[in-house]
C-alpha positions as CSV (number, residue, x, y, z in Angstrom):
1,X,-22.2,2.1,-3.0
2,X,-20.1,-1.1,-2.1
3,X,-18.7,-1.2,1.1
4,X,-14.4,-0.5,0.8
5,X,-14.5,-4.1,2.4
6,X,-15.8,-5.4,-0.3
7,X,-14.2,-3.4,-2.5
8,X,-10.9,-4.5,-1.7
9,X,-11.8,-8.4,-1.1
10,X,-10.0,-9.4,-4.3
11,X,-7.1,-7.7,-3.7
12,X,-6.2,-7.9,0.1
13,X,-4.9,-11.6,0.2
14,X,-2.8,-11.6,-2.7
15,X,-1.1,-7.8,-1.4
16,X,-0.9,-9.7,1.8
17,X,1.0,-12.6,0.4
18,X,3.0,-10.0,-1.7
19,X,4.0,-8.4,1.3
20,X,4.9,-11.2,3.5
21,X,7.2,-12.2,0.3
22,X,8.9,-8.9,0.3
23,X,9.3,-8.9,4.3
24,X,10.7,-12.1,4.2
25,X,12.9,-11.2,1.4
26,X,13.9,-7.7,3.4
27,X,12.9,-5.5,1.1
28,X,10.1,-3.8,3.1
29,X,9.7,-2.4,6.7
30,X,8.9,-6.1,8.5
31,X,6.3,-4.2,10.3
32,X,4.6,-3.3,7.3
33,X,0.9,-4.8,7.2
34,X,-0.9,-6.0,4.0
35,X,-3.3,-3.8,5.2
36,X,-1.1,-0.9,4.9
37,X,-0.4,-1.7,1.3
38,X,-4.3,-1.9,0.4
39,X,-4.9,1.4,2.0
40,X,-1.7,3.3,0.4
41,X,-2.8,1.6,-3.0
42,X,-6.7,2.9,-2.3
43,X,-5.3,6.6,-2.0
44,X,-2.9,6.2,-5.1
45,X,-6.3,5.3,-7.0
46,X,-8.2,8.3,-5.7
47,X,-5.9,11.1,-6.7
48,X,-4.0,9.4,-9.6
49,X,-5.4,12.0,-11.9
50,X,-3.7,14.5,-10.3
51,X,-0.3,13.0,-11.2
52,X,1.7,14.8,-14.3
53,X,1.1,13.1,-17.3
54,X,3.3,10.4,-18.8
55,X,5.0,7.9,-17.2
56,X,7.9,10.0,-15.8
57,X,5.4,11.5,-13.5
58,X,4.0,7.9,-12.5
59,X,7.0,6.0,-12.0
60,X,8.7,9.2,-9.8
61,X,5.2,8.9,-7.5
62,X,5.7,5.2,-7.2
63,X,9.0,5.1,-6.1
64,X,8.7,8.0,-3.6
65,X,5.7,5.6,-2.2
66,X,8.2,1.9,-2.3
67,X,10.6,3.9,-0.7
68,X,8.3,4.7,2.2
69,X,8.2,1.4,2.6
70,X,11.6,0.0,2.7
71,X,13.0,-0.6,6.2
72,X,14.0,2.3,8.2
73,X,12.2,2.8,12.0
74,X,9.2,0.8,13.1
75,X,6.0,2.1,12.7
76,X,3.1,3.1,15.2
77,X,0.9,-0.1,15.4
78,X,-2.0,0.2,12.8
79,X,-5.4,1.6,13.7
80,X,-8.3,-0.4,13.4
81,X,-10.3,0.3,10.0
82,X,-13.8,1.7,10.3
83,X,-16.4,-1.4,10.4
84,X,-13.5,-3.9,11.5
């Protein structure tokens, strides 16, 4: 079993740079980290098949999720990930 590490090498940059964009931009919370976006995206990907079916059910999950992220209050700071 890969590490989650190296699971989510590929990914973690370019959602970083993504979210810098969108801070900069004000669309997101500007203390939003890139690694909060990897980890909200790893549990999306874990329970996706308990979605409804069809893209109605999709699309209402990911907007409930991009509104969670648009600024509002600050968050707590992040806690280290295991391994880090």
């Amino acid at each position: 079993m890969r590490r989650r590490s190296e699971a989510i090498a590929p990914v973690h940059e370019p959602l970083g740079r993504l979210t810098e964009r969108a801070q900069a931009a004000g669309s997101i919370m500007p203390d939003l980290a890139g690694e909060d976006v990897v980890c909200v995206i790893g549990m999306i990907a874990s329970s996706h098949w308990s979605f409804p079916e069809g893209e109605q059910g999709r699309r209402r999950y990911l907007r409930l999720i991009f509104d969670a992220f648009r600024p509002a209050a600050p968050l707590p700071p992040p806690s280290p990930l295991p391994g880090s």
